[in-house]
ROGU-93943 format. One record per residue (C-alpha): residue number from 1; residue in one letter; x, y, z negated. Coordinates in steps of 0.05 Angstrom, whole numbers. Layout:
ATOM resi resn      x      y      z
ATOM  NUM    A      X      Y      Z
...
REM end
This chain:
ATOM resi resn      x      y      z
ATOM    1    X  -2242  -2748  -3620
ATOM    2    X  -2287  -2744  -3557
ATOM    3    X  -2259  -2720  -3490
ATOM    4    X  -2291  -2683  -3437
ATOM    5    X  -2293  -2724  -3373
ATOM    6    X  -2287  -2657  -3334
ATOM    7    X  -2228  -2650  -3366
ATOM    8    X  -2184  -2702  -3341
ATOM    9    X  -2214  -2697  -3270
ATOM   10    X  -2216  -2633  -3247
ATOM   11    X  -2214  -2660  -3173
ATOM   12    X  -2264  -2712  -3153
ATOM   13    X  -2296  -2729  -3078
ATOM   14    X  -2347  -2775  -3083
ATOM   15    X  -2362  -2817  -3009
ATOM   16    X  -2438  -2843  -3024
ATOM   17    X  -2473  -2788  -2994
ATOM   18    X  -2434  -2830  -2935
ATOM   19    X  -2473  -2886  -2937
ATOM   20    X  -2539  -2846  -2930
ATOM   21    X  -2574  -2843  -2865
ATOM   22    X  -2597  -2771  -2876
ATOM   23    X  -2524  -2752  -2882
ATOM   24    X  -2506  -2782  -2809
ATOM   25    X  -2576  -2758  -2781
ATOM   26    X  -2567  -2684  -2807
ATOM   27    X  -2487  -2682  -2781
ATOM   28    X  -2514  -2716  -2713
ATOM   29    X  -2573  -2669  -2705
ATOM   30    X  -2522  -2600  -2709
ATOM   31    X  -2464  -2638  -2667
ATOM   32    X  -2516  -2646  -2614
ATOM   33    X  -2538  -2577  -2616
ATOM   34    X  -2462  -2553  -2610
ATOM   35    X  -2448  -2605  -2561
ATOM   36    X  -2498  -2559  -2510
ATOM   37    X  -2465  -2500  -2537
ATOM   38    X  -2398  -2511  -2513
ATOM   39    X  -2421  -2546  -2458
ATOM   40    X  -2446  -2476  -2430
ATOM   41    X  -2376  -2450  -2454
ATOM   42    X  -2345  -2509  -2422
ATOM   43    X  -2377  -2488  -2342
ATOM   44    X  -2346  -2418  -2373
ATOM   45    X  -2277  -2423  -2395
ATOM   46    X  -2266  -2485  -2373
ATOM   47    X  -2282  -2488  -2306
ATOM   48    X  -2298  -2418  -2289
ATOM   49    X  -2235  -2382  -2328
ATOM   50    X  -2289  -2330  -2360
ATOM   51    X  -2282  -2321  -2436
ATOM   52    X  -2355  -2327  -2462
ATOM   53    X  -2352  -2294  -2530
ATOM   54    X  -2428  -2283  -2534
ATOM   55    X  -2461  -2361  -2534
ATOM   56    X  -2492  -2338  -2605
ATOM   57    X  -2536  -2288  -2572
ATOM   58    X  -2562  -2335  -2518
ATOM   59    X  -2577  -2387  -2573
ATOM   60    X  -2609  -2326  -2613
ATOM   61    X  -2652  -2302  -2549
ATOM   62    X  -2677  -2372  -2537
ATOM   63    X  -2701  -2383  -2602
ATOM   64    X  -2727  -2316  -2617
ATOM   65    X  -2765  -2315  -2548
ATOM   66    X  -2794  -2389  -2560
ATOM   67    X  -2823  -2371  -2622
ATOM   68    X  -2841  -2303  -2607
ATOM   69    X  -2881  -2334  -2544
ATOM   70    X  -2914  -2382  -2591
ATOM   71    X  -2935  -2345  -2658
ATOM   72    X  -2944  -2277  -2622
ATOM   73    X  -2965  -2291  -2560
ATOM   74    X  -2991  -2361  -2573
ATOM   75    X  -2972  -2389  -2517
ATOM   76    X  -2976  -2470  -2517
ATOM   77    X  -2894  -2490  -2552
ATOM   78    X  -2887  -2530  -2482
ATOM   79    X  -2907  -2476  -2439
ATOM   80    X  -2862  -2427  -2479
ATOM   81    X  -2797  -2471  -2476
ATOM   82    X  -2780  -2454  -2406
ATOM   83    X  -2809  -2382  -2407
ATOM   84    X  -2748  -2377  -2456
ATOM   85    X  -2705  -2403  -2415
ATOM   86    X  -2718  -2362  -2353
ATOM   87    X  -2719  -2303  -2398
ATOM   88    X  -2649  -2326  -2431
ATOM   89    X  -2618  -2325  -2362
ATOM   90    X  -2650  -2258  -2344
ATOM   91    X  -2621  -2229  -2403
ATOM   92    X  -2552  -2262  -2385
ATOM   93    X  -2548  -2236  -2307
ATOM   94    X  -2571  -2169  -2338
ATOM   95    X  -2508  -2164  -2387
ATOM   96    X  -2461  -2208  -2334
ATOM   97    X  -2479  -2156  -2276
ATOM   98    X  -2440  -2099  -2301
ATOM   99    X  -2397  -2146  -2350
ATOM  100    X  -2365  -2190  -2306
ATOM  101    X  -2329  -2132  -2265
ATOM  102    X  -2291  -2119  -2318
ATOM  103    X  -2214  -2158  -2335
ATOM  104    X  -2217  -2215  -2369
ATOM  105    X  -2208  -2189  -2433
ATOM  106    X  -2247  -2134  -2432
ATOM  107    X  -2305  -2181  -2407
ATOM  108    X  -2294  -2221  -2474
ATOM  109    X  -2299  -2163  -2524
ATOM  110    X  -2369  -2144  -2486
ATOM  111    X  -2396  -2204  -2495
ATOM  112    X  -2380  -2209  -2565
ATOM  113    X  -2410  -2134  -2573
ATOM  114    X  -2475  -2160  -2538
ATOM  115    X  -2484  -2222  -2584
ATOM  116    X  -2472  -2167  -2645
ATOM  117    X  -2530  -2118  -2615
ATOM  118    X  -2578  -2176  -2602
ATOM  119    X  -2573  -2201  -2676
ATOM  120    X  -2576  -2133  -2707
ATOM  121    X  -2624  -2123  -2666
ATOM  122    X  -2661  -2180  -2686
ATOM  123    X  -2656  -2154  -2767
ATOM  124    X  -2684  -2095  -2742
ATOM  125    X  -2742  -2103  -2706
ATOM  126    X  -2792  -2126  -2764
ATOM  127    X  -2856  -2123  -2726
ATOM  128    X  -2829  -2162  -2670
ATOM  129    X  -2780  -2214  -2700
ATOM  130    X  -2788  -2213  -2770
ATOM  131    X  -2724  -2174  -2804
ATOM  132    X  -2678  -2214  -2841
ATOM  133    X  -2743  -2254  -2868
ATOM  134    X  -2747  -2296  -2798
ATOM  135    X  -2810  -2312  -2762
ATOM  136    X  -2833  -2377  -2766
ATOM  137    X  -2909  -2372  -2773
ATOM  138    X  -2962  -2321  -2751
ATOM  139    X  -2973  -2274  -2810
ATOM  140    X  -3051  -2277  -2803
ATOM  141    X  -3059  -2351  -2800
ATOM  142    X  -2996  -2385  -2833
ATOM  143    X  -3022  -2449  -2792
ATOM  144    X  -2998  -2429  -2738
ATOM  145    X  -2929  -2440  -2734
ATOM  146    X  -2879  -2447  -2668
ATOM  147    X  -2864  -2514  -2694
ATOM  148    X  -2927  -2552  -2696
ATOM  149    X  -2930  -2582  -2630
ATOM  150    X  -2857  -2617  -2641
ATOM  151    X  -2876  -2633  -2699
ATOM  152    X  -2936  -2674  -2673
ATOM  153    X  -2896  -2700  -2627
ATOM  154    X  -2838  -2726  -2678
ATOM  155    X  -2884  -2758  -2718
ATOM  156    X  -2914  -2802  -2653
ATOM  157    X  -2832  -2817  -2638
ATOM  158    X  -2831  -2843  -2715
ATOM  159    X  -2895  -2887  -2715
ATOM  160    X  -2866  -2921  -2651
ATOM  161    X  -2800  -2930  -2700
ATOM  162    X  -2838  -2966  -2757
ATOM  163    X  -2828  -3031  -2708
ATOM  164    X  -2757  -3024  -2718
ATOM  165    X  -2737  -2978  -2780
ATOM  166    X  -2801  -2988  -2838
ATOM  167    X  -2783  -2913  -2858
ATOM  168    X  -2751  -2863  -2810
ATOM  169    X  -2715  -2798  -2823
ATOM  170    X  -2758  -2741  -2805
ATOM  171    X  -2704  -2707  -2778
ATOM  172    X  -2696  -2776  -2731
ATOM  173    X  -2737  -2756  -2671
ATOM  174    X  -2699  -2686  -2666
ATOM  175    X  -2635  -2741  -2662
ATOM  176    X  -2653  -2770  -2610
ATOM  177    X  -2674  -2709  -2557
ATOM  178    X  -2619  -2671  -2582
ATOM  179    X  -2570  -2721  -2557
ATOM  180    X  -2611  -2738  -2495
ATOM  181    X  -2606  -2679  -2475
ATOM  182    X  -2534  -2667  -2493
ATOM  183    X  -2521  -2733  -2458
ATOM  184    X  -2564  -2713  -2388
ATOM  185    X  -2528  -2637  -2384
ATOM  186    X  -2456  -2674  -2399
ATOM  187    X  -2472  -2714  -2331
ATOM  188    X  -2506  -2667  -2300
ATOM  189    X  -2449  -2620  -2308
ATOM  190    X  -2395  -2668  -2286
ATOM  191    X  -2435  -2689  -2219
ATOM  192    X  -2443  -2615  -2205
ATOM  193    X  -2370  -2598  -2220
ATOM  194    X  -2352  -2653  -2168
ATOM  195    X  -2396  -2617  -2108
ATOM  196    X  -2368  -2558  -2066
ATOM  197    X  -2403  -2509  -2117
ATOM  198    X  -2362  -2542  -2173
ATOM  199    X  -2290  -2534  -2124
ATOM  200    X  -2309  -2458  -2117
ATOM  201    X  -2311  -2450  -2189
ATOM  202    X  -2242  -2481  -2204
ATOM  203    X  -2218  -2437  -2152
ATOM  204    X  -2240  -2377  -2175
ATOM  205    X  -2209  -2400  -2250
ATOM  206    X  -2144  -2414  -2212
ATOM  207    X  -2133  -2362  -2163
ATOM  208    X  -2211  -2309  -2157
ATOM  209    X  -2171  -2259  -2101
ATOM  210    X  -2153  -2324  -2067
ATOM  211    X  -2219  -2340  -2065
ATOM  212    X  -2247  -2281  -2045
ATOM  213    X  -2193  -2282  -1980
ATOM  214    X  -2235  -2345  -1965
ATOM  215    X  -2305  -2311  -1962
ATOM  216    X  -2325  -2330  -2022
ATOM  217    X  -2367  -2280  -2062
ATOM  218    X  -2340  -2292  -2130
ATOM  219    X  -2390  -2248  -2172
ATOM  220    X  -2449  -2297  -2150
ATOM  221    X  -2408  -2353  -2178
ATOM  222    X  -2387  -2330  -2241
ATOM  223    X  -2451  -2303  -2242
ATOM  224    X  -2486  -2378  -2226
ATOM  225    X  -2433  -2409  -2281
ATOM  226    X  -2460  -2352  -2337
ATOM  227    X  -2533  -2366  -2325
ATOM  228    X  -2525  -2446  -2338
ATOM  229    X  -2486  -2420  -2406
ATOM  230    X  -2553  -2382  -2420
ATOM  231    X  -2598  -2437  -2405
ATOM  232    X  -2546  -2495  -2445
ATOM  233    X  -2548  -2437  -2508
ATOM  234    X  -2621  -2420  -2496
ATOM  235    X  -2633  -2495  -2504
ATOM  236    X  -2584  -2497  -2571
ATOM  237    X  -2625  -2453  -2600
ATOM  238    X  -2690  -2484  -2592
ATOM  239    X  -2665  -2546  -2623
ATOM  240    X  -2631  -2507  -2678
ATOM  241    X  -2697  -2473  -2699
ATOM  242    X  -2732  -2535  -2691
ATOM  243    X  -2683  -2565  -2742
ATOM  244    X  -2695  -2505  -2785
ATOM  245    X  -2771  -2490  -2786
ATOM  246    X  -2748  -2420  -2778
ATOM  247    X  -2706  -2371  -2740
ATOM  248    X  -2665  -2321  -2778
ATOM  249    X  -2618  -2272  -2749
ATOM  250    X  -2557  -2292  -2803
ATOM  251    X  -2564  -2358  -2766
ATOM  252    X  -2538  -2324  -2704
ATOM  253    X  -2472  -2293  -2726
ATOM  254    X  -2404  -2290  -2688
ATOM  255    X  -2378  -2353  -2728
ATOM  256    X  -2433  -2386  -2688
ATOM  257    X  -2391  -2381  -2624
ATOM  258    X  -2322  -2396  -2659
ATOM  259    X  -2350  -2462  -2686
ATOM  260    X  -2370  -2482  -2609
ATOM  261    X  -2300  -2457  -2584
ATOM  262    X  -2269  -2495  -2642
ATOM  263    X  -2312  -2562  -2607
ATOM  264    X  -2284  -2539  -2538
ATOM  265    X  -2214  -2532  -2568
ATOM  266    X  -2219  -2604  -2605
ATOM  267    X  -2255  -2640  -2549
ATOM  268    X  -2211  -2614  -2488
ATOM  269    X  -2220  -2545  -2432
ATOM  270    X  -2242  -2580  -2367
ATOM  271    X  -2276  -2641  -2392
ATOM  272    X  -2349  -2647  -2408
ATOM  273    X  -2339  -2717  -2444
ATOM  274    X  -2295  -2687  -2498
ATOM  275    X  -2344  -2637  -2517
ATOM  276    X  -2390  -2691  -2551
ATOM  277    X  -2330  -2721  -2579
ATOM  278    X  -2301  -2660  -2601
ATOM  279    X  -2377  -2633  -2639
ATOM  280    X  -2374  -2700  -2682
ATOM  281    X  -2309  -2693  -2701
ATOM  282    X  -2311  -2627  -2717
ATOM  283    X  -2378  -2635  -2764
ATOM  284    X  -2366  -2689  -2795
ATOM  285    X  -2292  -2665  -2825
ATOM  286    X  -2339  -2599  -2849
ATOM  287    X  -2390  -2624  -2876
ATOM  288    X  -2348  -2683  -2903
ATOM  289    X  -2311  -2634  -2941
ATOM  290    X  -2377  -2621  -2980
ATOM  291    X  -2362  -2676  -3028
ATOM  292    X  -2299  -2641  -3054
ATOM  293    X  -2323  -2629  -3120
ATOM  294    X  -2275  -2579  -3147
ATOM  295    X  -2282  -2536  -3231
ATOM  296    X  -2314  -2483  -3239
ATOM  297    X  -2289  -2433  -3247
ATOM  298    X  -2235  -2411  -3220
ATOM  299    X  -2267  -2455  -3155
ATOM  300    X  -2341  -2422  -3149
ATOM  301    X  -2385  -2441  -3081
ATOM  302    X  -2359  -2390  -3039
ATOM  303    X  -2287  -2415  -3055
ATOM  304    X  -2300  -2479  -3044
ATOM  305    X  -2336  -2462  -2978
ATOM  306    X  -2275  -2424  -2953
ATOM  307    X  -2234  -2477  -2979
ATOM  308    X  -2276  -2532  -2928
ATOM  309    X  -2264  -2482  -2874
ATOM  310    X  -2187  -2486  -2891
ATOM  311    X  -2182  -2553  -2887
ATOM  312    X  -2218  -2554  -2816
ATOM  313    X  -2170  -2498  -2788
ATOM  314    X  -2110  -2537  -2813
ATOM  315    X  -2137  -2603  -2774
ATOM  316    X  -2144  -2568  -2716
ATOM  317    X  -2074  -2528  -2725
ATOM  318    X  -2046  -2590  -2727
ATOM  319    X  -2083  -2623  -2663
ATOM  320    X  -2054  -2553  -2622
ATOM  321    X  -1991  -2569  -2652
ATOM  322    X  -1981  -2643  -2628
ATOM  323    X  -2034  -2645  -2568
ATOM  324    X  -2052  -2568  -2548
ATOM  325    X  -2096  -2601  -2491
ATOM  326    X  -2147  -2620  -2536
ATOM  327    X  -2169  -2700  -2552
ATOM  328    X  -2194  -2718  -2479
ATOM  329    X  -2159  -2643  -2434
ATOM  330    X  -2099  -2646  -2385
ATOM  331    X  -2041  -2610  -2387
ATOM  332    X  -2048  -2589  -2322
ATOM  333    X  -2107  -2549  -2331
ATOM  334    X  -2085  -2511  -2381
ATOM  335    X  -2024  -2472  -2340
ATOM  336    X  -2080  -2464  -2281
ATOM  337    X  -2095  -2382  -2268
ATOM  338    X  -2028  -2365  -2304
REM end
């Protein structure tokens, strides 16, 4: 009598997809891009005491404006990438303005509103975006494409690799200038955070009507610390397209956000090293859990894929539990502005 091997294992994880570079490449290419995310939330709740619930719709506004720029207006993919950016941080002193007067809390659910309008809006506007089918070429010459230039440029990174690695990821290139760049902004951050500039904003976080008995005009600084959030998401979002070859507006939901305050939470509030940290972490336990191969039924894919987001929420329950600072925070900055 034969037996079913299914049978007798009805849980197996297999670990060989470990042992792939394309695995580590893939899970280093999106822990880079959420390493700038909460970076921006970092100079936000971290240092400025201003709950950012809207970094989705910056990432979504830089990448939509990049490759709008390129396909639509075809504007050169290098020219475009700081157009976005300015236009990311326009859009972000436009909603911060009127936003930021507002309590704390109130500020939060606003953002999170914005974020929502910007991606609906995005699903919406067909002619200009693409709907829910994306842009990622021009419609009357499918060459043309917002990705081409990076493109041409990755493969000049690989065939300076071939001296060292015979056959690089594709995906490699995008690697390495996501984490340079993650790398640069996490010092950049921390030598601005030391200055004057970087005192006011911990004193606003600690004490703003204190601050304001000093002379200093608060609103320009929260206003200063929201606009480097824009540009760090704007930036996010390029890469994430890039990694994509197209930008979608189901890529930009809330979840988006909670997975970069999840990083924030892991790595530590008021310490740019534990964001990077913190993103690797964080990716690599969920899309570890990937190799959980569970029967089917009663465990279909969306099961299982709530079932990898369980896991991850009970590893980070339990890091609250025994060290609510985070991996690299300090107590003490978590009782500041109570």
């Amino acid at each position: 009598m034969s037996v079913d091997p299914t049978s007798v294992a009805p849980l197996a994880v297999t670990f060989e997809a470990l042992t792939e570079p394309a695995f580590w490449i893939g899970v280093g290419v999106i822990a880079g891009i959420y390493t700038l995310l909460a970076l921006g939330l970092q100079v936000n709740v971290g240092f400025t005491g201003i709950v950012n619930f809207g970094q989705a719709a910056f990432m979504a506004v830089g990448a939509y404006a990049m490759a709008i720029l390129t396909v639509k207006a075809e504007i050169n993919f290098w020219l475009a990438l700081p157009l976005a950016v300015l236009i990311t941080i326009a859009f972000g002193l436009l909603v911060g303005l009127p936003a930021l007067r507002l309590r704390a809390d109130y500020f939060a659910i606003a953002t999170i509103a914005m974020a929502e309008v910007v991606r609906i809006f995005a699903q919406n506007a067909r002619g200009l975006t693409g709907g829910n089918q994306g842009i990622s070429c021009a419609e009357d010459d499918p060459t043309l494409c917002y990705f081409n230039e990076w493109r041409e440029a990755s493969d000049w990174i690989n065939d300076n690799l071939v001296f060292f690695w015979s056959d690089p990821e594709d995906l490699f290139p995008l690697l390495l200038v996501v984490w340079a760049t993650a790398i640069a902004a996490t010092f950049a951050l921390t030598y601005f955070t030391n200055t004057p500039w970087g005192r006011v904003l911990r004193a606003v976080r600690e004490d703003e009507d204190a601050a304001m008995a000093l002379g200093k005009r608060t609103l320009r600084f929260k206003l200063q610390s929201l606009a480097l959030s824009a540009t760090l998401g704007a930036i996010g979002g390029f890469f994430f397209a890039l990694n994509l070859a197209a930008v979608y507006p189901i890529n930009f939901e809330p979840l988006v956000t909670f997975f970069a305050f999840s990083v924030l939470i892991l790595g530590g509030l008021a310490n740019y090293k534990g964001v990077a940290v913190g993103a690797i972490l964080f990716w690599f336990v969920l899309e570890g859990t990937r190799f959980i191969d569970l029967p089917d039924p009663p465990f279909t894919e969306t099961r299982i894929a709530a079932l990898r987001l369980a896991i991850t929420g009970l590893l980070l329950i339990g890091l609250m539990a025994f060290r609510p600072q985070g991996l690299f925070g300090k107590k003490e900055e978590m009782v500041l502005g109570e």
